[in-house]
C-alpha positions in Angstrom: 108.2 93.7 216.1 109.8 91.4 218.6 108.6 92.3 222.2 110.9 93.5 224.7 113.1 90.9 226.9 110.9 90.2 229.9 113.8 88.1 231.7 117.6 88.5 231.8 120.6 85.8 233.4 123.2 83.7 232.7 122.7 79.8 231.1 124.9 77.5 232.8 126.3 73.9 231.7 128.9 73.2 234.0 131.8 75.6 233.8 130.3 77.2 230.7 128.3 80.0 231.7 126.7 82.4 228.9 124.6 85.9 229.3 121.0 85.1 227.7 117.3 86.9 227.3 114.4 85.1 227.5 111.0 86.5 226.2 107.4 84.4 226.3 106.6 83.4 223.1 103.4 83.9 223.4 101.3 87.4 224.4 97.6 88.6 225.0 98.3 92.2 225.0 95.9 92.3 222.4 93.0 90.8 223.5 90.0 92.6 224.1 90.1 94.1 227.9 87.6 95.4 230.0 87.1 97.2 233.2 84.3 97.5 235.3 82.5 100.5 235.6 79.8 102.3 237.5 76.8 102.7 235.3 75.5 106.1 236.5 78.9 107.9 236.4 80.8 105.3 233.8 84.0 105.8 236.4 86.0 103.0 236.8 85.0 100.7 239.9 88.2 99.6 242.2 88.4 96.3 244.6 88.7 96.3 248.3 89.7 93.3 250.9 86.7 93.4 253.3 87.0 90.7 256.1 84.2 87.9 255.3 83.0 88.2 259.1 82.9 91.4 260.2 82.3 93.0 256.6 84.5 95.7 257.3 87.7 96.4 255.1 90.9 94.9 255.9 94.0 97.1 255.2 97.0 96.2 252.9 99.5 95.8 256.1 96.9 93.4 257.6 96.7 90.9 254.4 98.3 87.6 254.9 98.3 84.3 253.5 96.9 81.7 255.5 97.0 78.1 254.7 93.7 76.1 256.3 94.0 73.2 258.7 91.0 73.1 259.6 87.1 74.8 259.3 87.3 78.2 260.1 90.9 77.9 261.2 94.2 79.2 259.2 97.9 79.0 259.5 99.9 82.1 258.8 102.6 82.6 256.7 103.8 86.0 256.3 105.3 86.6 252.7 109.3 86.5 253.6 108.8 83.0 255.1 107.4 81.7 251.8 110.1 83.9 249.9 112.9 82.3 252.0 112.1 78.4 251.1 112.5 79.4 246.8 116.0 78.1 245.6 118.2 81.1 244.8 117.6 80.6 241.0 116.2 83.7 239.9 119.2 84.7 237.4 120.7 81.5 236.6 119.6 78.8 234.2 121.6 76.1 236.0 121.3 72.6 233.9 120.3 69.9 236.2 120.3 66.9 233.7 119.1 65.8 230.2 116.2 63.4 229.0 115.6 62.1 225.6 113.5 64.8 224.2 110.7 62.7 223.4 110.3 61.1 226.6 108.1 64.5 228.6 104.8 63.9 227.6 103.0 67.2 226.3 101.0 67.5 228.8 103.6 67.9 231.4 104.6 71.3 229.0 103.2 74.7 230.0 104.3 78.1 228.8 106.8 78.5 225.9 109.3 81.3 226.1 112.5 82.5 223.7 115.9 81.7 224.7 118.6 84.2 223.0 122.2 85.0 223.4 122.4 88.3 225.4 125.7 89.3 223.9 128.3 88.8 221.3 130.5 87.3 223.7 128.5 84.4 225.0 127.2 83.6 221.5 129.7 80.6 221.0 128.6 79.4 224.2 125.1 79.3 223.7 125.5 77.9 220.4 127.7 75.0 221.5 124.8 74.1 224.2 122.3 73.9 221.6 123.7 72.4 219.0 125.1 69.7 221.6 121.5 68.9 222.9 120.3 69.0 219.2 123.0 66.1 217.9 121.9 64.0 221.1 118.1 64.6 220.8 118.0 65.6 224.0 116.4 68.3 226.5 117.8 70.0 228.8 116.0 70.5 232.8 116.7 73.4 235.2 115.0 74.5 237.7 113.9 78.7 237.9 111.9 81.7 239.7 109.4 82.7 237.5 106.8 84.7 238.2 106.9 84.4 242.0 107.2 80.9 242.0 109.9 78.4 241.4 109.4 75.9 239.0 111.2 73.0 236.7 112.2 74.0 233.4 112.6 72.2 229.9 115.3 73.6 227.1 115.3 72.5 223.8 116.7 73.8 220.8 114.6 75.3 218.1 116.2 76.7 214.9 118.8 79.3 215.7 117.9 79.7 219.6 116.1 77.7 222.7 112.9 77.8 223.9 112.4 77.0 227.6 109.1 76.0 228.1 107.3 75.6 232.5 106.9 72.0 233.0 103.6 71.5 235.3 104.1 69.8 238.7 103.6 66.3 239.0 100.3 67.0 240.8 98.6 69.3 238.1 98.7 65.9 235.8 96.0 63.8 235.5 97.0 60.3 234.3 95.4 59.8 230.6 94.7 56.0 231.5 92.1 57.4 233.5 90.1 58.7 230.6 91.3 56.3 227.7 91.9 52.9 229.2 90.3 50.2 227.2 89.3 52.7 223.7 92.1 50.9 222.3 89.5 47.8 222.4 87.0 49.3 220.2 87.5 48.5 216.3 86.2 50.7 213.9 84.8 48.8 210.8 87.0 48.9 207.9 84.3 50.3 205.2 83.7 53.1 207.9 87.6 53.7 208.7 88.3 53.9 204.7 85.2 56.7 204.7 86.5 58.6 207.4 90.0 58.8 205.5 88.8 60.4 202.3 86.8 62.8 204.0 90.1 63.7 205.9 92.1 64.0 202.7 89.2 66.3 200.7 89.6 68.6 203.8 93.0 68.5 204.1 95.1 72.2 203.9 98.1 73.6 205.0 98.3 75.5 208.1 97.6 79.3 208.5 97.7 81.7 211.3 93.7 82.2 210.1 92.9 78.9 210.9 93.0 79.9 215.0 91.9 83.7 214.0 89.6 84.2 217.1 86.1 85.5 215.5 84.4 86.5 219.2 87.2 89.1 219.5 86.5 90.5 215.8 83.0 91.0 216.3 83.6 92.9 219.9 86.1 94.8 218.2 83.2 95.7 215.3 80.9 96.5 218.0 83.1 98.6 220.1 84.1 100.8 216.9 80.2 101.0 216.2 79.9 102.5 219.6 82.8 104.8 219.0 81.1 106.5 215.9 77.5 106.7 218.2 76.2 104.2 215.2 73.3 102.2 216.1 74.1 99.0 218.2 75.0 96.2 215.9 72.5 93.7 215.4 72.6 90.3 217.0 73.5 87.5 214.6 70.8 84.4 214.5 72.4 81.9 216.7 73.1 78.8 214.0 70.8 75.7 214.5 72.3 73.2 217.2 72.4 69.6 215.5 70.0 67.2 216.8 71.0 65.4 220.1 68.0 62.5 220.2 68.1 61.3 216.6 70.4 58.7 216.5 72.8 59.2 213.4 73.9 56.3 211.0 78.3 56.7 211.0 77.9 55.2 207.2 75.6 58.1 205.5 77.2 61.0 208.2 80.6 59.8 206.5 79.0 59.9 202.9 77.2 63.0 203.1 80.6 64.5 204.6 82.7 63.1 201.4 79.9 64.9 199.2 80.1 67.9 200.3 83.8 67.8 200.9 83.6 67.7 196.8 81.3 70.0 196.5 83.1 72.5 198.1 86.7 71.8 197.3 89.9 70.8 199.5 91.0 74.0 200.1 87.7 76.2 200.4 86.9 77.3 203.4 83.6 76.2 205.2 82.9 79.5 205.6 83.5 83.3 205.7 83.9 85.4 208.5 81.3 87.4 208.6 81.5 91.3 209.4 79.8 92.5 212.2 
């Protein structure tokens, strides 16, 4: 069932203007949630500002931000000052410019969302936005409010609709020359790259949702309905044996003893089977 639309406005391209919905496109309602609880009574156990000082509680008027400028020392900023710098873009898409679509790194991309037509009447509309950023390969960047904070936007078209993904500020990115400067120098013999490459194509499949099937959240779920029918606590599962870390491993038999088993067990078996707990 497709969730409810968490966000609605108008798309703009100049003069054309269209009604759209925008959902995320991804969710964690249902991830395993807990609250914390008081032992002795098992009621739930609620938060409180206290002052770091004095110890005593602070409240609700009296919270503030504060940004430091120096140790022990804060400037203010009540929460319609930092309201009152935000563009007034939280309704309207409002396309700044376009970029060749495969000139934003992906690590500059955030959080995916849906794009949709909000009506019949601005259908056309939409459509004639997509389809012209699909025959150009390009993407489209706005700026927008979301969640409390205003941030640059990317659009790109995806089968009948858009998704508009959060771009990260320039600030959260970390410069992968950093890291990976100079790998590029290091040659892997051929014998070992030719190894590596059939052990690839015997474990080589086609994707599935089960392949990123989270097994920590399966085995809380088991225990949680264990608890529910007052069974007796599930038993811990042996912890699997940690590969050696002061052995220094030949790449040539690693690689070989990979390609066996890779035969042994078939391209498209599983390693192995989720386990019930």
């Amino acid at each position: 069932m497709a969730a409810r639309n968490s966000w609605k406005g108008y798309l703009k391209l100049s003069l054309v203007t269209c009604p759209v919905a925008m959902s995320p496109a991804t969710s964690e309602a249902e991830k395993v949630r807990f609250r914390t609880l008081n032992r002795k009574t098992g009621h739930p156990i609620v938060s409180h500002y206290v002052d770091a000082v004095t110890g005593k509680a602070v409240a609700d008027d009296d919270v503030v931000k504060g940004y430091p400028k120096g140790e022990d020392a804060y400037v203010m900023l009540e929460d319609e000052e930092i309201e009152a710098v935000a563009l007034d873009s939280t309704r309207t898409i409002d396309i700044d410019m376009f970029v060749p679509a495969e000139s934003i790194s992906w690590v500059y991309l955030d959080t995916p969302h849906y794009l949709e037509p909000d009506d019949e009447v601005g259908e056309e509309a939409f459509a004639v936005i997509r389809e012209a950023m699909r025959a150009a390969k390009v993407v489209a960047i706005s700026r927008l409010v979301l969640y409390r904070r205003e941030r640059a936007v990317m659009l790109e078209p995806r089968d009948g609709g858009i998704v508009l993904w959060t771009l990260r500020y320039g600030d959260e990115v970390r410069e992968a020359a950093d890291y990976f400067d100079g790998l590029d120098d290091a040659k892997p013999d051929a014998a070992h790259l030719k190894l590596a490459q059939q052990v690839i194509a015997k474990q080589t499949r086609a994707w599935s949702e089960e392949i990123v099937d989270d097994p920590v959240q399966d085995r809380l779920l088991d225990i949680i309905d264990a608890k529910k029918k007052k069974k007796t606590r599930a038993k811990k599962k042996a912890a699997p044996k940690a590969p050696p870390t002061t052995n220094v491993v030949n790449i040539m038999d690693a690689l070989k003893a990979s390609l066996k088993n890779a035969k042994q067990t078939g391209a498209g078996g599983k390693g192995s089977e989720k386990k019930s707990a």
